[in-house]
Backbone atoms as SQL, in Angstrom:
CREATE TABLE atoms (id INTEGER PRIMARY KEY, chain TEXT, resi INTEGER, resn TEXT, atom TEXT, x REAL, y REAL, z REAL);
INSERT INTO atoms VALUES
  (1, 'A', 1, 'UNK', 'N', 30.669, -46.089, -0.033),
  (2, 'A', 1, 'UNK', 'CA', 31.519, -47.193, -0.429),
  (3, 'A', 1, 'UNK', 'C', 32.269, -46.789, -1.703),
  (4, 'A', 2, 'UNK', 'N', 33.179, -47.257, -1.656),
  (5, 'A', 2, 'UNK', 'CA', 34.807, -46.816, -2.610),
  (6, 'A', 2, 'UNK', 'C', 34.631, -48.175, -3.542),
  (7, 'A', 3, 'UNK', 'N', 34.788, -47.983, -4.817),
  (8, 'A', 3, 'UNK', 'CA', 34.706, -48.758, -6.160),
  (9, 'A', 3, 'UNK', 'C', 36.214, -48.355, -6.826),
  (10, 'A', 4, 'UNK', 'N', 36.369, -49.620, -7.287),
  (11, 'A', 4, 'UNK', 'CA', 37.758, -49.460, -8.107),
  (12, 'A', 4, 'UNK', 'C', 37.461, -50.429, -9.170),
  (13, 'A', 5, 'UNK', 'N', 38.590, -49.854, -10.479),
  (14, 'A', 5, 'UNK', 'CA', 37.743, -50.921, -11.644),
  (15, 'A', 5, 'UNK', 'C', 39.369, -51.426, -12.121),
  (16, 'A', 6, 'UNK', 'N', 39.831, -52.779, -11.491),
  (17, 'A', 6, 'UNK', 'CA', 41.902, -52.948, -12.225),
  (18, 'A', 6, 'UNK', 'C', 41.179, -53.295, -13.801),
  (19, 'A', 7, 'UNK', 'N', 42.641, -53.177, -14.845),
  (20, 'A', 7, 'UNK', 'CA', 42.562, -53.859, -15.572),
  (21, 'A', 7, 'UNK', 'C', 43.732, -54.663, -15.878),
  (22, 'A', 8, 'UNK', 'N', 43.665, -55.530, -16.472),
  (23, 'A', 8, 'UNK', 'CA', 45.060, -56.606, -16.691),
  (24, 'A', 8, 'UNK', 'C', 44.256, -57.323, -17.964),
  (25, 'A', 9, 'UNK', 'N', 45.868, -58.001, -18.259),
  (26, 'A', 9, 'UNK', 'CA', 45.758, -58.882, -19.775),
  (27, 'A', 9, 'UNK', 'C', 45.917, -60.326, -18.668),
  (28, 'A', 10, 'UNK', 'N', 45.768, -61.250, -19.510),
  (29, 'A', 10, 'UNK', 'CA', 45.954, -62.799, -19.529),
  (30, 'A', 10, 'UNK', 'C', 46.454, -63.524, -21.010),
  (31, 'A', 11, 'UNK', 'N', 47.458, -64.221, -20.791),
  (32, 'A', 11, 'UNK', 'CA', 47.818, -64.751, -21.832),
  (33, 'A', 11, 'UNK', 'C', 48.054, -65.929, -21.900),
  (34, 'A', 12, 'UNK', 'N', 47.257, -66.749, -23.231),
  (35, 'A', 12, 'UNK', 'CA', 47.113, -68.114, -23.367),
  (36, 'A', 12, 'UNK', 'C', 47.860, -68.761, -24.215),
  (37, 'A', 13, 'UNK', 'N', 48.630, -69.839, -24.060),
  (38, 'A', 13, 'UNK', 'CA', 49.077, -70.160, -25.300),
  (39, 'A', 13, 'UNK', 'C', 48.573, -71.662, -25.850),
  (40, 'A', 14, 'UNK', 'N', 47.471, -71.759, -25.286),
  (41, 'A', 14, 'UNK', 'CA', 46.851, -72.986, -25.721),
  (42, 'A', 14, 'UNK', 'C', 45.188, -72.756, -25.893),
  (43, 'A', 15, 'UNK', 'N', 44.280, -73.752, -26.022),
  (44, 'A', 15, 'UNK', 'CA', 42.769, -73.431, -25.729),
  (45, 'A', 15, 'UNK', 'C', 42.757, -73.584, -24.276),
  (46, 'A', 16, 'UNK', 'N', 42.256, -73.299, -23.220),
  (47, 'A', 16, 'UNK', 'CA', 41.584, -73.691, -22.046),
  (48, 'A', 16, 'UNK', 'C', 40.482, -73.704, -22.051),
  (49, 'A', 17, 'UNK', 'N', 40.040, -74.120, -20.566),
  (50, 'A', 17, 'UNK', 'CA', 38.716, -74.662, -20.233),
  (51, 'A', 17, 'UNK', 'C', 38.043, -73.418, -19.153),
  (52, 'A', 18, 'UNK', 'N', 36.916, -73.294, -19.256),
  (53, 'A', 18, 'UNK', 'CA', 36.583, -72.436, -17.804),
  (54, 'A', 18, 'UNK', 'C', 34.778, -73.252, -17.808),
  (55, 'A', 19, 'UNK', 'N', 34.529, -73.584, -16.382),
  (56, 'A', 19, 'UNK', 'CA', 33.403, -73.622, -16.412),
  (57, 'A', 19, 'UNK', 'C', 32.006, -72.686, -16.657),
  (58, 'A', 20, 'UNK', 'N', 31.245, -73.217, -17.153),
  (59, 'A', 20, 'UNK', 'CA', 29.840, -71.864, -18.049),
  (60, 'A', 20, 'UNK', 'C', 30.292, -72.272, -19.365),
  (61, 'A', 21, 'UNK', 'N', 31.087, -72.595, -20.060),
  (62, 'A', 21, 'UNK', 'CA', 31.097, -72.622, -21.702),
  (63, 'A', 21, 'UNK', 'C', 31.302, -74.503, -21.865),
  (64, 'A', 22, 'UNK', 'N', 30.652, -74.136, -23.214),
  (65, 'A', 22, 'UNK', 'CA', 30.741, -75.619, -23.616),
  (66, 'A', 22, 'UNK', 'C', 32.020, -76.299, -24.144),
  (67, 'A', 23, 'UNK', 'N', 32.399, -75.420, -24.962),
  (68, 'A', 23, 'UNK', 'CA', 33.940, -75.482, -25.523),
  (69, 'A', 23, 'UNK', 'C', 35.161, -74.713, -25.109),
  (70, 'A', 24, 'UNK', 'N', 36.073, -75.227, -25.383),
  (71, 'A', 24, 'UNK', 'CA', 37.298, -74.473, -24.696),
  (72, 'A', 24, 'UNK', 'C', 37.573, -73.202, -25.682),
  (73, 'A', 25, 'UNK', 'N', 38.316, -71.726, -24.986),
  (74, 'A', 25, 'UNK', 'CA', 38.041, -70.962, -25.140),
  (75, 'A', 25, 'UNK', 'C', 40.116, -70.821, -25.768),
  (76, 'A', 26, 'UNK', 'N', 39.711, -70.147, -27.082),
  (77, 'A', 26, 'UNK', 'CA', 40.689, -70.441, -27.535),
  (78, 'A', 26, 'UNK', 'C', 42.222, -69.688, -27.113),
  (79, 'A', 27, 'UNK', 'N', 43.325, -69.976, -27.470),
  (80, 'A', 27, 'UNK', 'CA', 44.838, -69.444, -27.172),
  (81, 'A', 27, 'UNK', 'C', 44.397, -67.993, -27.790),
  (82, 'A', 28, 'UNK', 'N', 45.242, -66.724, -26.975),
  (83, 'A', 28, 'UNK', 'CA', 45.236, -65.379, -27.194),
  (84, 'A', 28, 'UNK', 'C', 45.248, -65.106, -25.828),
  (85, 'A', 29, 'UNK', 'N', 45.900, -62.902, -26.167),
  (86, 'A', 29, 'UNK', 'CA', 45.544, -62.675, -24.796),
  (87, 'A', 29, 'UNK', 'C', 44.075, -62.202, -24.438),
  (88, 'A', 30, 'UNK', 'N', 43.881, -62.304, -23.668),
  (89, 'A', 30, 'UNK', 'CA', 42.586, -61.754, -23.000),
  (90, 'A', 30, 'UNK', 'C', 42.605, -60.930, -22.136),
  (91, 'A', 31, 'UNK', 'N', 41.582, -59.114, -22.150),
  (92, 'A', 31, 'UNK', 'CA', 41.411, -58.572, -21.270),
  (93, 'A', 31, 'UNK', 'C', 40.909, -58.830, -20.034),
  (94, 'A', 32, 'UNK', 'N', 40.897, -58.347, -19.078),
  (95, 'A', 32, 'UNK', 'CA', 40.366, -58.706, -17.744),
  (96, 'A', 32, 'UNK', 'C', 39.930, -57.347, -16.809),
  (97, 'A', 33, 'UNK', 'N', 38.549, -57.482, -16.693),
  (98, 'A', 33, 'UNK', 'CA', 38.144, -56.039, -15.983),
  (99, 'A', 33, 'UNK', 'C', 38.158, -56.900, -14.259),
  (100, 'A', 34, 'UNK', 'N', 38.618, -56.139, -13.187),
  (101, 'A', 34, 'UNK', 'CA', 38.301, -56.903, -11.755),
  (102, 'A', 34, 'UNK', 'C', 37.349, -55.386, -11.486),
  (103, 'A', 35, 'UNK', 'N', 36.729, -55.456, -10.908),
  (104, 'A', 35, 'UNK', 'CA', 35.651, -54.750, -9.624),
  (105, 'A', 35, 'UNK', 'C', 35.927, -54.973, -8.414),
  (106, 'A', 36, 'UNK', 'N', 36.409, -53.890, -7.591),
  (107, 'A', 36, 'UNK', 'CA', 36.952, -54.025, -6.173),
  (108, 'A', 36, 'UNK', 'C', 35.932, -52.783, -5.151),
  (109, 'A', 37, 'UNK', 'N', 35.906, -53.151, -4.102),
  (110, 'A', 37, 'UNK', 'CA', 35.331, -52.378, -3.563),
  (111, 'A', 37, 'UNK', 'C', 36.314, -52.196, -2.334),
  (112, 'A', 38, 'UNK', 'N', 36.202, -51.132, -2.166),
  (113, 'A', 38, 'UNK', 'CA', 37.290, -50.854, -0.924),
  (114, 'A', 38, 'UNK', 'C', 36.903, -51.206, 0.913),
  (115, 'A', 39, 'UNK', 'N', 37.526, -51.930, 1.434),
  (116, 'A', 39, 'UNK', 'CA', 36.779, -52.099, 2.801),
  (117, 'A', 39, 'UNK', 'C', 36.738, -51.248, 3.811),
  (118, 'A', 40, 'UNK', 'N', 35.916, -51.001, 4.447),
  (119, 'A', 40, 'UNK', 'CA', 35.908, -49.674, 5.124),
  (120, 'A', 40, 'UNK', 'C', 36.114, -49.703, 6.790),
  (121, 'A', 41, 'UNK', 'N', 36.575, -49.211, 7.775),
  (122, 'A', 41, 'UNK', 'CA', 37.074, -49.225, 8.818),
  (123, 'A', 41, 'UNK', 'C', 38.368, -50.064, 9.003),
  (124, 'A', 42, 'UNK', 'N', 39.014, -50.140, 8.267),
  (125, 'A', 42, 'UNK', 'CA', 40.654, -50.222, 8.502),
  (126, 'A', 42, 'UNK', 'C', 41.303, -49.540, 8.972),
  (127, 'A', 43, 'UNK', 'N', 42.378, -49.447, 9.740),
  (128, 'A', 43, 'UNK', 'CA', 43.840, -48.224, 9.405),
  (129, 'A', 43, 'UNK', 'C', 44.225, -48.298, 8.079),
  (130, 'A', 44, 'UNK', 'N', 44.279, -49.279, 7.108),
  (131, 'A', 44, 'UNK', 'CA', 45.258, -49.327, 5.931),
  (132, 'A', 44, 'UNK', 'C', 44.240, -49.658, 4.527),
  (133, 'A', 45, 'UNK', 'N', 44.276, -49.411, 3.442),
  (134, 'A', 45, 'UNK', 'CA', 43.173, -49.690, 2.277),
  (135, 'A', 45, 'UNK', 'C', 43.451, -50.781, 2.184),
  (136, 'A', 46, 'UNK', 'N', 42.478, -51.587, 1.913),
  (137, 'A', 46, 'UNK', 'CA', 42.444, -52.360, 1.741),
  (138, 'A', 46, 'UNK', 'C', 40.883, -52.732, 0.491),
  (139, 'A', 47, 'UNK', 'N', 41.378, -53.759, -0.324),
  (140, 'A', 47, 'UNK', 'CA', 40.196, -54.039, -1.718),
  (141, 'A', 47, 'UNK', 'C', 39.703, -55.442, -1.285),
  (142, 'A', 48, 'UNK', 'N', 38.563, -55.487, -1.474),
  (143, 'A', 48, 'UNK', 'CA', 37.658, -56.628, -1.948),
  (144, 'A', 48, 'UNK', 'C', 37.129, -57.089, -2.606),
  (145, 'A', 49, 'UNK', 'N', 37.531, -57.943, -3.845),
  (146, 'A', 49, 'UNK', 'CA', 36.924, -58.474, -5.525),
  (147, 'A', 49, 'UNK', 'C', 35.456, -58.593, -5.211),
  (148, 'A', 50, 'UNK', 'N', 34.786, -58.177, -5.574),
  (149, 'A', 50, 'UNK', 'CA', 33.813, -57.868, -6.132),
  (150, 'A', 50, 'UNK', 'C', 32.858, -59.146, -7.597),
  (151, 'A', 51, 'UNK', 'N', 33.583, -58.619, -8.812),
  (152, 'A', 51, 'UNK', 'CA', 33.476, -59.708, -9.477),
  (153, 'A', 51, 'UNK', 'C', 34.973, -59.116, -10.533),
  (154, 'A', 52, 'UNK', 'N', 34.666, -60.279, -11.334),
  (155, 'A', 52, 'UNK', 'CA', 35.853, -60.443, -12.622),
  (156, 'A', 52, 'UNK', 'C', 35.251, -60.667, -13.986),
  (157, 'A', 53, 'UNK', 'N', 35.386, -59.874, -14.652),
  (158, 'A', 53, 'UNK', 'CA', 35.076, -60.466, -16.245),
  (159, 'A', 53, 'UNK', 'C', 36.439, -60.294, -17.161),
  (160, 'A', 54, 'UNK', 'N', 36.033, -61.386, -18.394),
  (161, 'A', 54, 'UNK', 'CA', 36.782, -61.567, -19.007),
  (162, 'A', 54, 'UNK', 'C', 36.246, -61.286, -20.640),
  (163, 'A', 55, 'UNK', 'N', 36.658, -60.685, -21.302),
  (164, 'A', 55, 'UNK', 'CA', 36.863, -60.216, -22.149),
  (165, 'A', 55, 'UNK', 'C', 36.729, -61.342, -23.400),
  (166, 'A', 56, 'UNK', 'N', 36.248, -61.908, -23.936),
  (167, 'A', 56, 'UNK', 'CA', 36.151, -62.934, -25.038),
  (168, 'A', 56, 'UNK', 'C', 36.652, -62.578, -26.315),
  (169, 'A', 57, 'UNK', 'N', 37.664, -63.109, -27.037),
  (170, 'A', 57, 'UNK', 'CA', 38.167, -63.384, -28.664),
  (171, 'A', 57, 'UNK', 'C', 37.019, -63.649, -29.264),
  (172, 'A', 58, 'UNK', 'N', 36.853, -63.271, -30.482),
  (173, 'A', 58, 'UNK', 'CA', 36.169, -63.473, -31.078),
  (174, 'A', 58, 'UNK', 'C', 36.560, -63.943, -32.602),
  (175, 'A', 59, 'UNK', 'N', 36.172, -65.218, -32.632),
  (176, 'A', 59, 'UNK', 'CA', 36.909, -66.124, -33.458),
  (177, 'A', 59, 'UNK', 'C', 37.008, -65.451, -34.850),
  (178, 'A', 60, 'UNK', 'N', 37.666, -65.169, -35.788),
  (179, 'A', 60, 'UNK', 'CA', 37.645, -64.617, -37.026),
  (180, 'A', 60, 'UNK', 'C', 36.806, -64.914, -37.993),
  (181, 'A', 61, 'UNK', 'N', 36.369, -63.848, -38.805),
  (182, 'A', 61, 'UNK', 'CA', 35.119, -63.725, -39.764),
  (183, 'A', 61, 'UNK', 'C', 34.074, -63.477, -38.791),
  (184, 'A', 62, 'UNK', 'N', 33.491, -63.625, -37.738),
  (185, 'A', 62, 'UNK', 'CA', 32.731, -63.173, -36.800),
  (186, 'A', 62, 'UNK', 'C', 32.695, -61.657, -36.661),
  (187, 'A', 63, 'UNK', 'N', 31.240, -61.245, -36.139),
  (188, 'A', 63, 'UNK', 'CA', 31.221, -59.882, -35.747),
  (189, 'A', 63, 'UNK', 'C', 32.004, -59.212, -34.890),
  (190, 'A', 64, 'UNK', 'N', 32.318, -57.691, -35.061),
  (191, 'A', 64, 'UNK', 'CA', 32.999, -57.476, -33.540),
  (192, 'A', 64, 'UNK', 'C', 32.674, -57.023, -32.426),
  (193, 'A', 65, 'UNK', 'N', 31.431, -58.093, -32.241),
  (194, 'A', 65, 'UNK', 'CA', 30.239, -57.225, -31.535),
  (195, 'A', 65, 'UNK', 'C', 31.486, -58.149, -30.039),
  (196, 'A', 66, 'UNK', 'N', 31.713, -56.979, -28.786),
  (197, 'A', 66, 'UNK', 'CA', 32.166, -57.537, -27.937),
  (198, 'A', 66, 'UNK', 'C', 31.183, -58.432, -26.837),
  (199, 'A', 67, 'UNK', 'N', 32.387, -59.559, -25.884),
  (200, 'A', 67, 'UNK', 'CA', 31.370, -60.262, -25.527),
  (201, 'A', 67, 'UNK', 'C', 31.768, -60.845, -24.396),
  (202, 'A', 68, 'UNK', 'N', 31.183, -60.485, -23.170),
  (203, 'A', 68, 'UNK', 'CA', 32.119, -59.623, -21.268),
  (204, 'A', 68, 'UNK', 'C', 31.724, -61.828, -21.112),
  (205, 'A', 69, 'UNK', 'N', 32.421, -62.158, -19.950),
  (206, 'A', 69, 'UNK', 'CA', 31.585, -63.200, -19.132),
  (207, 'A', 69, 'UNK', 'C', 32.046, -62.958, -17.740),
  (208, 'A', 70, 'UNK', 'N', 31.221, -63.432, -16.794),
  (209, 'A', 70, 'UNK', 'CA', 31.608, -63.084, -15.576),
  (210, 'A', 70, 'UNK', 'C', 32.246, -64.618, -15.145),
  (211, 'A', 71, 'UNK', 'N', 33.160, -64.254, -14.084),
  (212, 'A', 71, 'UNK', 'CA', 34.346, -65.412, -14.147),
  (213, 'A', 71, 'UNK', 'C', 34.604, -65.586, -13.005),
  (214, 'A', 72, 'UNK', 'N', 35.317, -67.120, -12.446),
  (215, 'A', 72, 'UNK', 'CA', 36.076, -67.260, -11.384),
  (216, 'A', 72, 'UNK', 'C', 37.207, -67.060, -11.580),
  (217, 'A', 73, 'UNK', 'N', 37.813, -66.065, -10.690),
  (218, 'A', 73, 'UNK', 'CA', 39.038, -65.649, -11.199),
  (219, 'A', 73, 'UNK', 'C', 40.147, -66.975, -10.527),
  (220, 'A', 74, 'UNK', 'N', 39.991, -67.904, -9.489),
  (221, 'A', 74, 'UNK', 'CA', 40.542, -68.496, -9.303),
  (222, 'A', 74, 'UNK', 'C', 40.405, -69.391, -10.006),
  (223, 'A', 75, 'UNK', 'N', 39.536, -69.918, -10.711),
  (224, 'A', 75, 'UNK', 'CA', 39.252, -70.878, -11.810),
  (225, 'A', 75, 'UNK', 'C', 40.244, -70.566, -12.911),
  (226, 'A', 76, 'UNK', 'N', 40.279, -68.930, -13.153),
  (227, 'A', 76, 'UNK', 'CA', 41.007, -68.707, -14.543),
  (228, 'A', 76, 'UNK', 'C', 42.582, -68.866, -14.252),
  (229, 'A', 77, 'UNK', 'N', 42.663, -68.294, -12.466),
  (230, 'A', 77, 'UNK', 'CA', 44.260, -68.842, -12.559),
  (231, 'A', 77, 'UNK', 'C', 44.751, -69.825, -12.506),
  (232, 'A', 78, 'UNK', 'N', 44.087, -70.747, -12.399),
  (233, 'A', 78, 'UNK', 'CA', 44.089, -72.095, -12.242),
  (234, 'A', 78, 'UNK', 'C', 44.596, -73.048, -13.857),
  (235, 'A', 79, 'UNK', 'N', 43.322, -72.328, -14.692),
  (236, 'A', 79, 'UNK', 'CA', 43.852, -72.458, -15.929),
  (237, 'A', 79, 'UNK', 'C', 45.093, -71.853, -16.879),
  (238, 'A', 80, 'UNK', 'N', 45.481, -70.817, -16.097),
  (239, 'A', 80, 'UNK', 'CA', 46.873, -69.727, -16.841),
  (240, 'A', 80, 'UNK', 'C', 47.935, -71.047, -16.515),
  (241, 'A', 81, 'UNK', 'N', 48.062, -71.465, -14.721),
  (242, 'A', 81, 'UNK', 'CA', 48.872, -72.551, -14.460),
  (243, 'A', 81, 'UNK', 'C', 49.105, -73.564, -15.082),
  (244, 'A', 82, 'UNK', 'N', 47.667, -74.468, -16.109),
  (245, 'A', 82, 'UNK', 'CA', 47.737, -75.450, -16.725),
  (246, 'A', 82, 'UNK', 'C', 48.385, -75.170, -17.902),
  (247, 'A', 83, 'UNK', 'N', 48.390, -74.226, -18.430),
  (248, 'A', 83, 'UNK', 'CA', 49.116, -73.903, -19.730),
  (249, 'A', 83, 'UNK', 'C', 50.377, -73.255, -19.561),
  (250, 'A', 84, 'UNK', 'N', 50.841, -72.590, -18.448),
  (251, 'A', 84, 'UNK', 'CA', 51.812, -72.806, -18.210),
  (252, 'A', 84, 'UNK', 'C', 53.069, -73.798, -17.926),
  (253, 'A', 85, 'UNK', 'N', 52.377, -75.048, -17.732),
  (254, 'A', 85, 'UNK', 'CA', 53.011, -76.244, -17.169),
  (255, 'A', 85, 'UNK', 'C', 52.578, -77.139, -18.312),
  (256, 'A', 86, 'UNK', 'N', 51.901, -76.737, -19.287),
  (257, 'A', 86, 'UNK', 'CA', 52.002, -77.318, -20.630),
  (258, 'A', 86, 'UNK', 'C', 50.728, -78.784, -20.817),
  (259, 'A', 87, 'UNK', 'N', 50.123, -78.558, -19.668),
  (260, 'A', 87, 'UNK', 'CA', 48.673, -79.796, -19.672),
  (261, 'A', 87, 'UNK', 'C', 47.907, -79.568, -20.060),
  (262, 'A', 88, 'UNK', 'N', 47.215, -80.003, -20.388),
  (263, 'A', 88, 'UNK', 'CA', 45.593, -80.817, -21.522),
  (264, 'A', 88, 'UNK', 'C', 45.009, -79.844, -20.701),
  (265, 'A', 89, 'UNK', 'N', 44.166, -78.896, -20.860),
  (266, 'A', 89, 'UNK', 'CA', 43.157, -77.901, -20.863),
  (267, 'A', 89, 'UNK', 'C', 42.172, -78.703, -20.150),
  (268, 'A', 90, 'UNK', 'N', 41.682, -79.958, -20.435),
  (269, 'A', 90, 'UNK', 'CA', 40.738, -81.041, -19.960),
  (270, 'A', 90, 'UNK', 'C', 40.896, -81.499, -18.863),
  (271, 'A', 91, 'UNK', 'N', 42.120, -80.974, -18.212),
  (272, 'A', 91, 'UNK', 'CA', 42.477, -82.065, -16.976),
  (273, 'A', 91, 'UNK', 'C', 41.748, -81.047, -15.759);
């Protein structure tokens, strides 16, 4: 089995929300590791997410000890949309 590791940014311009945390996770960009695994007996490649983490800010004066969470990535696009369209993080 074939492993692939994307990376991409995300960019916030507000706090959002993601479920697993208590508080909303503040405006900045954020890294994004995906894990894909490649599917096997195709004609054509094809990837399968695996999982997604996201990369956490770490609020200032804080350590820079880094700090991964594992994520719904449709959850998170869900939230890029809300701040794109300029709504309450809460909704």
């Amino acid at each position: 089995m074939t492993q692939r590791t994307v990376h991409s940014t995300i960019t916030f311009s507000r706090q959002f929300l993601l479920s697993g945390f208590e508080e909303p996770l503040q405006a900045g960009t954020y890294k994004i590791e995906t894990l894909e695994e490649l599917i096997e007996g195709l004609s054509f490649p094809a990837w399968r997410r695996i999982e997604t983490l996201l990369f956490l800010i770490q609020p200032p004066g804080q350590s820079k000890l880094t700090q991964v969470a594992v994520i719904d990535p449709v959850e998170l696009e869900e939230a890029r949309n809300r701040d794109e369209a300029g709504r309450d993080p809460h909704a």
